[in-house]
C-alpha positions in Angstrom: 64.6 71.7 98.9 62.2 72.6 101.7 60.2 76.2 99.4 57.6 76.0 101.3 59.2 75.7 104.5 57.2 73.1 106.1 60.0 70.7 107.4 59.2 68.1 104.5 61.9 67.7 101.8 60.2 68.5 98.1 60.7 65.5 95.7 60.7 66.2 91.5 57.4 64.1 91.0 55.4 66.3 93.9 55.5 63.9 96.7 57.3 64.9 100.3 59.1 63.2 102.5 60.4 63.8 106.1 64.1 64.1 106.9 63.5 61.0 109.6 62.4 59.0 106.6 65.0 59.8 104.0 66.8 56.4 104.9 66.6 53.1 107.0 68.4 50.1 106.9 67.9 47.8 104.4 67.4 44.2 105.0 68.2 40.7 102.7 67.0 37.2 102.9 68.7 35.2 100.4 67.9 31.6 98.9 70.7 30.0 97.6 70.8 26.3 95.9 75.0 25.6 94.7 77.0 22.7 93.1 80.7 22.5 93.2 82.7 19.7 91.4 86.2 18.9 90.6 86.5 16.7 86.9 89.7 15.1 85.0 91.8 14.2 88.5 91.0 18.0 89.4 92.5 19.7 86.7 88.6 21.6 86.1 86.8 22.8 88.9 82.9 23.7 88.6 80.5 26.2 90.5 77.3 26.7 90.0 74.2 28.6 91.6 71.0 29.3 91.2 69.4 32.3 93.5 67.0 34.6 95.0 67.4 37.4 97.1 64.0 39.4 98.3 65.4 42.9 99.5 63.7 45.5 101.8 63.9 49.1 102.1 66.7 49.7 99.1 68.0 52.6 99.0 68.0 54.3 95.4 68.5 58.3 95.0 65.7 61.4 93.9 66.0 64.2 92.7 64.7 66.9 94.6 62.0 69.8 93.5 65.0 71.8 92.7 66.9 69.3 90.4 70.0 70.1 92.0 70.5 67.7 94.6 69.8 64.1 95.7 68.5 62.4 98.4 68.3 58.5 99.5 65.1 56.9 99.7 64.0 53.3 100.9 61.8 52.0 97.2 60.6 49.7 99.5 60.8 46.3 98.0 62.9 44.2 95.4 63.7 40.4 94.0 66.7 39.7 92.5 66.8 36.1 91.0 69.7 34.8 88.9 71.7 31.7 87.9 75.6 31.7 88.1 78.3 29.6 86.7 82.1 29.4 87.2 85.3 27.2 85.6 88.5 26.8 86.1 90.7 24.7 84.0 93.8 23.2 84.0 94.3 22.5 80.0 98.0 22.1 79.8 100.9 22.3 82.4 101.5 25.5 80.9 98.2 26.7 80.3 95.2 27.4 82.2 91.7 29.0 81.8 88.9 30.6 83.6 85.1 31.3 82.5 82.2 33.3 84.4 78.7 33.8 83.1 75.6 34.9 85.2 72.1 35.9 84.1 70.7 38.0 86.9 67.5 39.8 87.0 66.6 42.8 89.5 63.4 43.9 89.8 60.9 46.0 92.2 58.2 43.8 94.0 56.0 46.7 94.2 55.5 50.4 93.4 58.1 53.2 94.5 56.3 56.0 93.4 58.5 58.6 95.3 61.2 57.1 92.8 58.8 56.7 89.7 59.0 52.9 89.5 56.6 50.5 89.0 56.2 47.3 89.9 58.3 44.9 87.6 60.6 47.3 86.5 64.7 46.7 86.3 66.7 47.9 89.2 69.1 51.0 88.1 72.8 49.6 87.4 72.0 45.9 87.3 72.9 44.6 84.1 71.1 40.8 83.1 74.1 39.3 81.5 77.8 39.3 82.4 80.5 37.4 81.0 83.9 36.5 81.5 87.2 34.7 80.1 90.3 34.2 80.8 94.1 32.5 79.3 97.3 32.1 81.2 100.1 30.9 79.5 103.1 30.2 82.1 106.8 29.4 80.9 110.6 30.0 82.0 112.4 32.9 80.8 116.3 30.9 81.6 115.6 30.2 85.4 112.8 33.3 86.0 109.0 31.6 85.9 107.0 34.4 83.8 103.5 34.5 82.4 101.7 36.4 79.9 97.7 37.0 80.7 94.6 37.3 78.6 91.5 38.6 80.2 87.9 39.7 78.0 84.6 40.6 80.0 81.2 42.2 79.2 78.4 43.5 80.7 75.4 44.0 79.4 73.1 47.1 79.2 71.4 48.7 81.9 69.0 51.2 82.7 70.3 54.3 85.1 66.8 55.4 86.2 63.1 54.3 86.1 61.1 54.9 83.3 59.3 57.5 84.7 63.0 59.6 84.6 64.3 59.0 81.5 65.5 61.6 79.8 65.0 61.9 76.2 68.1 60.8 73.9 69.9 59.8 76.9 72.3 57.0 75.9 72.2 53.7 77.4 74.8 52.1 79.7 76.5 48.8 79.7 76.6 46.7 77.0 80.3 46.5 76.0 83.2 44.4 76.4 86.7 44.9 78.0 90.1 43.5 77.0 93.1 43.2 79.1 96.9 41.9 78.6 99.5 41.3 81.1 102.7 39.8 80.9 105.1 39.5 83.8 108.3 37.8 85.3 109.5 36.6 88.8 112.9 37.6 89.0 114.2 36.4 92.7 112.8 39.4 94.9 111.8 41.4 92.2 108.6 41.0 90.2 107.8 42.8 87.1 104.6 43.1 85.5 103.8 44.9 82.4 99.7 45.8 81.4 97.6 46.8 78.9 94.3 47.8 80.6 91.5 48.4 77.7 93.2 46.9 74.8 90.6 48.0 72.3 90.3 51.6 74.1 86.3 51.2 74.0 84.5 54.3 75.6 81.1 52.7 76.1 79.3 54.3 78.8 79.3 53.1 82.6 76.9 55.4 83.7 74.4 58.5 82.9 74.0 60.7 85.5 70.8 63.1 84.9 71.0 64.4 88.1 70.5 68.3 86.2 67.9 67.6 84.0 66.6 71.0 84.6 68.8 72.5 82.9 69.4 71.5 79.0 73.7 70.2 78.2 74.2 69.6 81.8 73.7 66.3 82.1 76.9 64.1 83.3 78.1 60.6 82.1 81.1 58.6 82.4 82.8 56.1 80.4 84.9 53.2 80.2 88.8 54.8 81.4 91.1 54.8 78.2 93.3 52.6 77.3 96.1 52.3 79.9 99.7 51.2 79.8 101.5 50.6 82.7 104.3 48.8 84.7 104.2 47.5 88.3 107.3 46.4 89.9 107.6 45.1 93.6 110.4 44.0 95.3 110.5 41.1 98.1 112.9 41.7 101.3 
């Protein structure tokens, strides 16, 4: 990563770096306005927040001249502003609920030309909108509390590079939703818990790595792990 042997590392887009400048801490200062209420003799509980976070020195990964490895940089400088809200509810002695959504936005506050952003542009893996829900329904199985469990999230899409790196019919990450059962009984000192992890068995991507772009088929991605049935059993002594 160094072909011309003067003790700077080579970066894809032409620029060099030293190796005393490949990484330095990065720093956060974080403004923060929240509200938290209980409603209906505490039986639903509110959060909510509205943020900004200005971060220094980030560290995001290049590619170097060779397009076989990666090193950390500091971009320099990013704002992340979002808005958060949180619920959980009591609807019935035997039921209860949760709810999450956020709309976050992560962006560079100036150039990182060593990375090929530009100012304005969405931080890699940081998706804008996430969402989440949840049902518990609890009940007696003879004298054995037990619960069965309903859980659905998504996350929207994100980018996994700047502009300047995108590969051409690269596919896009995020954007997919995820469903989860579980049902389970306390028996004494042994618990039981039987899940079904992926429900749908989506396979939407998490991310695209283009980390070999030089060479054409050898890019890497990952998805979403397949649907998974399992069984967890613990035992109290």
């Amino acid at each position: 990563d160094d072909p011309d042997g003067n003790g700077l590392i080579n970066l894809a887009d032409g620029t060099e770096v030293a190796v005393s400048d490949i990484l330095d801490p990065d720093t956060t200062e974080t403004y923060e306005l929240g509200l938290k209420t209980s409603l209906m003799d505490n039986r639903v509980i509110l959060s909510s927040a509205i943020f900004r976070t200005n971060w220094e020195g980030l560290p995001l990964s290049a590619q170097t001249v060779t397009r076989l490895s990666r090193v950390f940089l500091n971009t320099g400088k990013a704002a992340v502003e979002g808005v958060e809200l949180e619920m959980h509810a009591r609807l019935s002695e035997s039921l209860a609920a949760n709810f999450g959504i956020s709309y976050i936005e992560s962006k560079l506050a100036k150039d990182a030309p060593s990375l090929g952003g530009v100012k304005g542009e969405k931080l890699p893996g940081s998706a804008d909108f996430n969402f989440n829900l949840g049902l518990e329904y609890q009940f007696a199985i003879g004298e054995y509390d037990s619960f069965v469990r309903a859980d659905y999230a998504y996350v929207g899409e994100y980018v996994h590079v700047f502009k300047a790196n995108v590969v051409e019919g690269a596919p896009e990450s995020g954007g997919y939703g995820l469903v989860n059962l579980k049902a389970g009984i306390d028996m004494d000192a042994v618990s039981l818990d039987l899940f079904v992890n992926n429900l749908t068995n989506a396979d939407d991507f998490t991310w695209v790595d283009n980390i070999f772009t030089a060479f054409e088929g050898t890019n890497k991605a990952y998805r979403l792990k397949p649907r998974t049935v399992g069984l967890n059993v613990s035992y109290r002594f």
